[in-house]
C-alpha positions as YAML, in Angstrom:
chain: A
units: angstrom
residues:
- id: 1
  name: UNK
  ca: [35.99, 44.95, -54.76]
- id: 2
  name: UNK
  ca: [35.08, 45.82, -51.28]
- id: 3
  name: UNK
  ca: [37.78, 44.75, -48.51]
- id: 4
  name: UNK
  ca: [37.14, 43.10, -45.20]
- id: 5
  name: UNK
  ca: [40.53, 43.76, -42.92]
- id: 6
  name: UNK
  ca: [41.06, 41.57, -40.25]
- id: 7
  name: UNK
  ca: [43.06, 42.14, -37.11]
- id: 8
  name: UNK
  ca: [44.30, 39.13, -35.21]
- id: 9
  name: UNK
  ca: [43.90, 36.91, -38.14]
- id: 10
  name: UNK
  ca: [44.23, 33.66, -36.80]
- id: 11
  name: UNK
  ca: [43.73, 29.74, -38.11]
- id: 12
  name: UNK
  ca: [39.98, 29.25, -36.29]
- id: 13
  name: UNK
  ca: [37.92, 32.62, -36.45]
- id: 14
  name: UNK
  ca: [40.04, 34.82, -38.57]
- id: 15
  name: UNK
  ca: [40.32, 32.44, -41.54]
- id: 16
  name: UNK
  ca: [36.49, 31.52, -41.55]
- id: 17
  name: UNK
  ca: [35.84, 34.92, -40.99]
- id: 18
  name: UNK
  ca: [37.65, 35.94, -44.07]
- id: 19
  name: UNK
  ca: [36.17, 33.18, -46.29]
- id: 20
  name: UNK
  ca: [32.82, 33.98, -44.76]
- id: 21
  name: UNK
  ca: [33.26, 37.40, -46.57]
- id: 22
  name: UNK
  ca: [35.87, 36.55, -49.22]
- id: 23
  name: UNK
  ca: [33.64, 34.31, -50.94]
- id: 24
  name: UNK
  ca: [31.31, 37.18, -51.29]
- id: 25
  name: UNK
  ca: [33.15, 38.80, -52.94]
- id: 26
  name: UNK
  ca: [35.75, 40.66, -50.67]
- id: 27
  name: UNK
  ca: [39.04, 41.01, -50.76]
- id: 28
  name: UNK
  ca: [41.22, 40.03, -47.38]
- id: 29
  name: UNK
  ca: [43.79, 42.15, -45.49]
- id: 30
  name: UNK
  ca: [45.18, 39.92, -42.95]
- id: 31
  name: UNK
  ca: [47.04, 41.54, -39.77]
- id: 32
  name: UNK
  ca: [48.50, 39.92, -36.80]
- id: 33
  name: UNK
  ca: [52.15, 39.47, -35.78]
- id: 34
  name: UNK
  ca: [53.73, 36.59, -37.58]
- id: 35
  name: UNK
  ca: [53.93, 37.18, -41.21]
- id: 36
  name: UNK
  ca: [54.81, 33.42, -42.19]
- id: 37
  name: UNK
  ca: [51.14, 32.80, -40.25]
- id: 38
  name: UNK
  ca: [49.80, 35.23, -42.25]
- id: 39
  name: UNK
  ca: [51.11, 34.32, -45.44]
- id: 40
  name: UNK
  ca: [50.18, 30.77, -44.84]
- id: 41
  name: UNK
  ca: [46.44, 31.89, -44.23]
- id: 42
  name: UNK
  ca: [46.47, 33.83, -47.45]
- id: 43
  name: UNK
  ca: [47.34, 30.88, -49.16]
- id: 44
  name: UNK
  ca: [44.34, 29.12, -47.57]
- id: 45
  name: UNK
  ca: [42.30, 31.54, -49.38]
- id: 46
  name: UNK
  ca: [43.72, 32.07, -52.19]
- id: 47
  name: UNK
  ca: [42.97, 28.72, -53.09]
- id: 48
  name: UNK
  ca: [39.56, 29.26, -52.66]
- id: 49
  name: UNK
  ca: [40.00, 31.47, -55.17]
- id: 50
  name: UNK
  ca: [39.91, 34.77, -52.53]
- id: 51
  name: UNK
  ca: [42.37, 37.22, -52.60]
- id: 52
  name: UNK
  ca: [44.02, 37.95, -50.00]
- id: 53
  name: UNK
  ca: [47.22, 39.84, -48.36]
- id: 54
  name: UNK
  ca: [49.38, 39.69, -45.56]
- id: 55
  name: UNK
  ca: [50.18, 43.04, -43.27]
- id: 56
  name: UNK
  ca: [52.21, 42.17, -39.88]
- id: 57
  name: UNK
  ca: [51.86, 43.97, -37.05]
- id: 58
  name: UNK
  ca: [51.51, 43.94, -33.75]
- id: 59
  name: UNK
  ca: [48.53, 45.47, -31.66]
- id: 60
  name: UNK
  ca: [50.29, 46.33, -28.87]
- id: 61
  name: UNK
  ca: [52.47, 48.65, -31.20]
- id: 62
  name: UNK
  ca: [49.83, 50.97, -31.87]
- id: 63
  name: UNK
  ca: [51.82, 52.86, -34.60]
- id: 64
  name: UNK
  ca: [52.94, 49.72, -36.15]
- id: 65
  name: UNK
  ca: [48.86, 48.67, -36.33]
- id: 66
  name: UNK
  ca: [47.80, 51.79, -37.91]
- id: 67
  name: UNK
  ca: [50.44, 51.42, -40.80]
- id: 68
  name: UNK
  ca: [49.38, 48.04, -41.42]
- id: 69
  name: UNK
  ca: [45.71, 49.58, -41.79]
- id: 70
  name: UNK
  ca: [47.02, 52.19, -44.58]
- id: 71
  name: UNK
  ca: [48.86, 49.68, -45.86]
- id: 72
  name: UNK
  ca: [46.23, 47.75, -46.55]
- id: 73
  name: UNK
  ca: [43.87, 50.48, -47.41]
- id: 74
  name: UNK
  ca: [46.75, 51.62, -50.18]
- id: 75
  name: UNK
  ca: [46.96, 48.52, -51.74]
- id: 76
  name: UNK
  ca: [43.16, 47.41, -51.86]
- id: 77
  name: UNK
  ca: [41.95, 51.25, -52.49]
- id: 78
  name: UNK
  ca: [39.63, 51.37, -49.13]
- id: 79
  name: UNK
  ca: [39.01, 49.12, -45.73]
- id: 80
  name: UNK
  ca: [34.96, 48.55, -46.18]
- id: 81
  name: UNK
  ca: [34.78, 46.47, -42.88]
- id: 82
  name: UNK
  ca: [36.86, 46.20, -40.08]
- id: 83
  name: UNK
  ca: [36.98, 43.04, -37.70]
- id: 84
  name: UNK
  ca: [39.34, 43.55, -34.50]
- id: 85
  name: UNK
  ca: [40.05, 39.83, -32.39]
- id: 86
  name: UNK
  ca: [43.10, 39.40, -31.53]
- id: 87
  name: UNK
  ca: [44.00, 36.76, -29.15]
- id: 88
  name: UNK
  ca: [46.09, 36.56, -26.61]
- id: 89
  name: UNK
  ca: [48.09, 32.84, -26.24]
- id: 90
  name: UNK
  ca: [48.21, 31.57, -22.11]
- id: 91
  name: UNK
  ca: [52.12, 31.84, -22.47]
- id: 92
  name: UNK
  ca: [51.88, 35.83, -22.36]
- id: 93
  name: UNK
  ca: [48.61, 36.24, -20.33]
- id: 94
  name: UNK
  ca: [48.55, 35.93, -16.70]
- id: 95
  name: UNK
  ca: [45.29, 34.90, -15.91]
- id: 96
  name: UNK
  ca: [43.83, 36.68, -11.96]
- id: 97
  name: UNK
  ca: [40.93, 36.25, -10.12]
- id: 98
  name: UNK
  ca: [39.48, 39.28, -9.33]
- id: 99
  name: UNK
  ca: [41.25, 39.58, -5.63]
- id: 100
  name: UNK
  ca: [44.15, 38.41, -6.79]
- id: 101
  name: UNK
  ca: [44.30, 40.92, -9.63]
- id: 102
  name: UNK
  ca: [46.74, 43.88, -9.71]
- id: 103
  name: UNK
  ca: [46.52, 47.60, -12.04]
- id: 104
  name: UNK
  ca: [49.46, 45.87, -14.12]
- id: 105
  name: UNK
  ca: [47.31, 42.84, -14.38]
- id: 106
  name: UNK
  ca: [44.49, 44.74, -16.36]
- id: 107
  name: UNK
  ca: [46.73, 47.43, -17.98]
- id: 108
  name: UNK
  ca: [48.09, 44.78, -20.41]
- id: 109
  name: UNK
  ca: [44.78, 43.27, -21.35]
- id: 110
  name: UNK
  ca: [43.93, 47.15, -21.65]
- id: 111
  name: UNK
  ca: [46.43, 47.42, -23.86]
- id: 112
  name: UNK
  ca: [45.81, 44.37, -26.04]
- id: 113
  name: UNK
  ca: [42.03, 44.63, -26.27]
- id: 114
  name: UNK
  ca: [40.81, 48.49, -26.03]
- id: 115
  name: UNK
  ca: [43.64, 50.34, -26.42]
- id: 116
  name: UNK
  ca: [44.44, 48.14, -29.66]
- id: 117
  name: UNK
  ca: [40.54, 48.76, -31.07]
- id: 118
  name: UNK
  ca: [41.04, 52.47, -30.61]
- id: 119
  name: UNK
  ca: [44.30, 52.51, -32.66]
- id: 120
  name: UNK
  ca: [42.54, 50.42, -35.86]
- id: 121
  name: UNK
  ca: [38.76, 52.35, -35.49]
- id: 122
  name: UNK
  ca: [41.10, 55.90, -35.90]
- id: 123
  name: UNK
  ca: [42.94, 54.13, -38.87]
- id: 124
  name: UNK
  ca: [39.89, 53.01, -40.81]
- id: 125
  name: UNK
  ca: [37.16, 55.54, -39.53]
- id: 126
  name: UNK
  ca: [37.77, 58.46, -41.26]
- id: 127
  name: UNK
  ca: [37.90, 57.44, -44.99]
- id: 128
  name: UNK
  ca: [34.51, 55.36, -43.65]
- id: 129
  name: UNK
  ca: [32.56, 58.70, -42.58]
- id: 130
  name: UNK
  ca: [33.80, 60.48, -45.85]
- id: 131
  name: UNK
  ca: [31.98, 57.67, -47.41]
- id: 132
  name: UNK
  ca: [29.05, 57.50, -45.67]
- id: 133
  name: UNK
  ca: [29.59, 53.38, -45.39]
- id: 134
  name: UNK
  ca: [31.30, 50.95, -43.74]
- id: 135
  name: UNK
  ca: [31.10, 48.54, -40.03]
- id: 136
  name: UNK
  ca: [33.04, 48.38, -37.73]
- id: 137
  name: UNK
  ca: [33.16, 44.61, -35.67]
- id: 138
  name: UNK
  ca: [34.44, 43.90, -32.56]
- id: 139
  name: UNK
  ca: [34.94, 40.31, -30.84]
- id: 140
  name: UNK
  ca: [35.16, 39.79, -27.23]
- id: 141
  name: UNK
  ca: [34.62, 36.57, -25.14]
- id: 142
  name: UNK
  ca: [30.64, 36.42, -23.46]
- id: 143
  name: UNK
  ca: [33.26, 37.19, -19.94]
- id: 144
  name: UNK
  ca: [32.64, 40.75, -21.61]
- id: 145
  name: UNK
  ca: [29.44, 40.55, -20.13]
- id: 146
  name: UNK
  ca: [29.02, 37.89, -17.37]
- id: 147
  name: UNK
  ca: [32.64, 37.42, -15.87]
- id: 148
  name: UNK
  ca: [34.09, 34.82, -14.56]
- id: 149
  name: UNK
  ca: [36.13, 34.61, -11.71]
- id: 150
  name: UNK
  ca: [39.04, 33.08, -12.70]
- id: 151
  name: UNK
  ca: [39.80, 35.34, -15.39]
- id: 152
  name: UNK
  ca: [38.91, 38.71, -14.15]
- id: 153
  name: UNK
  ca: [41.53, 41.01, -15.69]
- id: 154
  name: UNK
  ca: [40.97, 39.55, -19.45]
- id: 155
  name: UNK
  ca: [37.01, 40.12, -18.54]
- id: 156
  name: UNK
  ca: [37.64, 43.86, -17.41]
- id: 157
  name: UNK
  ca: [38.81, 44.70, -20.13]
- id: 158
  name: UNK
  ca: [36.74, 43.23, -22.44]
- id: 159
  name: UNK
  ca: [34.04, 44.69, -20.62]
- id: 160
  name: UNK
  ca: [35.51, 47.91, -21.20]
- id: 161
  name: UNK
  ca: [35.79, 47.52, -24.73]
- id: 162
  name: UNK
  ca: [32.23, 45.95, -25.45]
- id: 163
  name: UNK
  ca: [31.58, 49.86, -23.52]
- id: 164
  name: UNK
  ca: [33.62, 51.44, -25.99]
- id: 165
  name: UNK
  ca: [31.84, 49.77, -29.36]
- id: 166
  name: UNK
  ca: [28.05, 50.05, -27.78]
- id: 167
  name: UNK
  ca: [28.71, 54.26, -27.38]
- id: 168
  name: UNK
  ca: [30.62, 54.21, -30.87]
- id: 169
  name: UNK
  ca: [27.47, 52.66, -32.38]
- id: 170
  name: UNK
  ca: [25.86, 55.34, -30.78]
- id: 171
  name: UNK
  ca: [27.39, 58.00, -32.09]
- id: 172
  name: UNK
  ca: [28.06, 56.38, -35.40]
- id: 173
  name: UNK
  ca: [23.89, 56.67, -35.54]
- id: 174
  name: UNK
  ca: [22.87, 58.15, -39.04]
- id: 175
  name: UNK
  ca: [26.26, 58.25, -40.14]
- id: 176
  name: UNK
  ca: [25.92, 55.36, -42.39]
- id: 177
  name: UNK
  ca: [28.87, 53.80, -40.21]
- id: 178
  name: UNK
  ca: [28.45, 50.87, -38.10]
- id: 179
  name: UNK
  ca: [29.82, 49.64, -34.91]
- id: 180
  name: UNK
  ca: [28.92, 46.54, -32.96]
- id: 181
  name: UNK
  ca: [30.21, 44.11, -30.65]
- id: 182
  name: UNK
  ca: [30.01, 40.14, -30.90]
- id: 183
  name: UNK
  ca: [30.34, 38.41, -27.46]
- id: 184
  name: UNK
  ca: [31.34, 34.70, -27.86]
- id: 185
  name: UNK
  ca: [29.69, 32.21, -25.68]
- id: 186
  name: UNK
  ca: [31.06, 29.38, -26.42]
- id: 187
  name: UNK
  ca: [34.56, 27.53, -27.21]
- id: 188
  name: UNK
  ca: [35.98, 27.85, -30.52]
- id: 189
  name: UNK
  ca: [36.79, 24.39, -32.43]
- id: 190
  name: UNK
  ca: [38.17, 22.76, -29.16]
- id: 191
  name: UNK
  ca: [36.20, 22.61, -25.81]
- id: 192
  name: UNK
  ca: [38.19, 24.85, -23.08]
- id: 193
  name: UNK
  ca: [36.76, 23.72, -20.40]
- id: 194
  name: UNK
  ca: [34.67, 20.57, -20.27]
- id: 195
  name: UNK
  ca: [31.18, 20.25, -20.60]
- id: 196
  name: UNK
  ca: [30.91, 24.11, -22.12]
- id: 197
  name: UNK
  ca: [28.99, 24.62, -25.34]
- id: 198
  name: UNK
  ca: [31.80, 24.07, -28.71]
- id: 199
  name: UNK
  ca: [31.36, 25.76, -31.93]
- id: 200
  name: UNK
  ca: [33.10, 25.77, -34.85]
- id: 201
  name: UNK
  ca: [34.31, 28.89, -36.44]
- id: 202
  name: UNK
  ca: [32.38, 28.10, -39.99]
- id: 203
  name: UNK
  ca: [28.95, 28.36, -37.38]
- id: 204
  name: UNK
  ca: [30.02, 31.65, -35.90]
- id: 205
  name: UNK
  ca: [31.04, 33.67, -38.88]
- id: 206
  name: UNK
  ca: [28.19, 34.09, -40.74]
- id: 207
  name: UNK
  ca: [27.26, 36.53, -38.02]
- id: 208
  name: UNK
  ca: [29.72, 39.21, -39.20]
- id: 209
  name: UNK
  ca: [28.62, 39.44, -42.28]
- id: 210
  name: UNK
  ca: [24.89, 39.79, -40.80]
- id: 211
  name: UNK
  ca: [25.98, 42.48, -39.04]
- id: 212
  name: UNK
  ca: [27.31, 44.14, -41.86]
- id: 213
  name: UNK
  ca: [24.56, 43.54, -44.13]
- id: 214
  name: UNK
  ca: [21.21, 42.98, -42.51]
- id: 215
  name: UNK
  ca: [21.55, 43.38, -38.78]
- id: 216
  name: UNK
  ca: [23.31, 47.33, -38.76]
- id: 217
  name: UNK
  ca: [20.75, 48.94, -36.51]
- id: 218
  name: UNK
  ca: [22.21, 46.53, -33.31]
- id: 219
  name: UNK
  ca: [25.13, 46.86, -31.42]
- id: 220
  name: UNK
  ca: [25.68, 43.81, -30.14]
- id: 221
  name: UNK
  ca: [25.08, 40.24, -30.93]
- id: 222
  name: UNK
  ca: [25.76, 37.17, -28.84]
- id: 223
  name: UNK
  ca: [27.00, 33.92, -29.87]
- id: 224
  name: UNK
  ca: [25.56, 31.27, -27.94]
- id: 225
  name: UNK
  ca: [24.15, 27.45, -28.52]
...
């Protein structure tokens, strides 16, 4: 069976993600921090008749993520695609307008977003170039690539990693290896902020698996209504 492994495997996304894929015939390797969360999710889908597995860790522990990733790889025999979204709740992120926005500010939505990305791509890319196969999926908010004011250090680095995956696809050319970046225009499930466009996950998944099966020659793809 070929394995989909998701970091920042949440309720919304992350589960319809993994059915999106699962019922196709993958298995699931679910990462995030809370492993009662997790376990919960792979419940979800195992009765949908998916199977799936939990591996905590967080993304800010960098070492932590990439043992989660060989973890996972161990006990599914490879990682065929790799999703990274983790999200970031409004009790730990300080939101800053760009004036108001100090280096510490970014550095921790560096850490969560890029620097997190790096650590799983070097955990999964390897085995994925000896094989000549496999995508790589990133999942930013659309403030990746039209910011907003009021939440300029998220958007920074966001930005920074939608730079990252587009020059990764790049050099991925030929390799059989692909890397893209999905930029999310809308709210997920609940509107954010009223009057902006609402999706629901189940309309935004099927766009992974596009990616991964008939859309590999782009690097990015935008989710908008």
């Amino acid at each position: 069976m070929p394995t989909i492994a998701i970091v920042g495997a949440g309720p919304q996304l992350g589960l319809a993600i993994a059915r999106t894929f699962g019922t196709r015939g993958y298995d699931v390797a679910l990462i995030a921090r809370n492993l009662a969360k997790l376990e919960n999710l792979a419940g979800e889908l195992a009765a949908d008749g998916i199977t799936a597995a939990a591996f905590p860790a967080d993304v800010l522990d960098r070492d932590a993520l990439t043992q989660s990733l060989k973890d996972a790889a161990a006990r599914f025999g490879s990682i065929d695609v790799l999703e990274y979204s983790p999200v970031g709740g409004f009790d730990s992120t300080v939101l800053t307008t760009p004036s108001a926005t100090e280096p510490a500010n970014v550095q921790r939505e560096m850490e969560f977003q890029l620097y997190g990305a790096i650590a799983a791509t070097r955990a999964v890319l390897p085995a994925m170039r000896e094989a000549g196969a496999g995508t790589l999926l990133f999942t930013t908010g659309a403030g990746s690539i039209d910011p907003v004011p009021q939440v300029a250090n998220v958007n920074a680095a966001a930005a920074a990693l939608r730079n990252w995956v587009i020059n990764l696809h790049k050099e991925l050319d030929g390799t059989g290896v692909q890397a893209a970046h999905v930029g999310i225009d809308v709210s997920i499930g609940t509107p954010a902020v009223p009057g902006f466009p609402t999706a629901q996950p189940e309309e935004i998944s099927p766009v992974y698996f596009e990616l991964h099966t008939t859309k590999r020659d782009q690097a990015e793809l935008v989710f908008s209504l």
